[in-house]
C-alpha positions as CSV (number, residue, x, y, z in Angstrom):
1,X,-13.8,-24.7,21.4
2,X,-16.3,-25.1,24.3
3,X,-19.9,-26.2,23.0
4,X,-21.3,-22.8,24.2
5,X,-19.0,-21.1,22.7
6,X,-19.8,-22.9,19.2
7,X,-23.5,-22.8,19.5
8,X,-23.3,-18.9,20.5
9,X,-20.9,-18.4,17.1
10,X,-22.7,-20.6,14.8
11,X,-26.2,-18.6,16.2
12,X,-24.5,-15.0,15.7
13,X,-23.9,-16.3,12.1
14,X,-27.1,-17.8,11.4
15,X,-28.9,-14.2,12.9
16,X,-26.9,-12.5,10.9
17,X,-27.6,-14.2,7.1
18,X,-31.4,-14.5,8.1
19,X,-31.5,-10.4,8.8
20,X,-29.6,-10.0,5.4
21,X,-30.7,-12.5,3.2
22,X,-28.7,-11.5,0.1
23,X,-25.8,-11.3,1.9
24,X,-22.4,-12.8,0.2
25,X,-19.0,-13.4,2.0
26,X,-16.3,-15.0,1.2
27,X,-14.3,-16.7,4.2
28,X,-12.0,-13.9,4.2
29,X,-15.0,-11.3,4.0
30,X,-16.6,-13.8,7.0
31,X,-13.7,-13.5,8.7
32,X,-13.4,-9.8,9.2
33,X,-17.1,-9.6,9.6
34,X,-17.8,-12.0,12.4
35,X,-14.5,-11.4,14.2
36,X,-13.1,-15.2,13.7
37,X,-9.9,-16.9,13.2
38,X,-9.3,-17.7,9.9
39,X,-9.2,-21.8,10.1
40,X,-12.3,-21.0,12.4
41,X,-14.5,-18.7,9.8
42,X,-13.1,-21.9,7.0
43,X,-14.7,-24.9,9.3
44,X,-17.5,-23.1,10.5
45,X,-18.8,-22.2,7.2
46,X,-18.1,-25.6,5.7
47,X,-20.1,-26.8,8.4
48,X,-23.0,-24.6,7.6
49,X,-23.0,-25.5,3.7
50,X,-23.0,-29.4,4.7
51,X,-25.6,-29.3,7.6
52,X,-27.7,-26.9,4.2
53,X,-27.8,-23.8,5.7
54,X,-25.6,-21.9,3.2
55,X,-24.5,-22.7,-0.5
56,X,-21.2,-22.1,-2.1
57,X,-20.7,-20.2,-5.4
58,X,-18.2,-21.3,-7.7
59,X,-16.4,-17.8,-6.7
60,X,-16.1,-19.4,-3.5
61,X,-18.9,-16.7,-1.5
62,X,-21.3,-18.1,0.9
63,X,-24.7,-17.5,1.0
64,X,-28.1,-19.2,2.4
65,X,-29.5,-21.9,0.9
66,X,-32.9,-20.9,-0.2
């Protein structure tokens, strides 16, 4: 994926848990939200919880690190 392509993804995601803080998604649930691939919506919300933008519940949802 081209780097301005990434950056303008990972941004869209990042607006979108800052205007909804309580929001919850699982990868599936990110998927259909954000309008990814599935192995895209999986490594780009792995990359979010290492880098410590979003934690992972044990049900597997992601949600922002507080």
């Amino acid at each position: 994926m081209p780097d301005a392509l990434w950056n303008a993804t990972i941004t869209r995601v990042r607006g979108e848990f800052e205007e909804m803080p309580c929001l919850r998604v699982t990868c599936d649930q990110a998927r259909v939200l954000f309008g990814l691939p599935a192995q895209f919506a999986e490594w780009m919300l792995g990359c979010l919880e290492r880098d410590g933008y979003l934690d992972r519940t044990p049900k597997g949802e992601y949600l922002r690190r507080r």
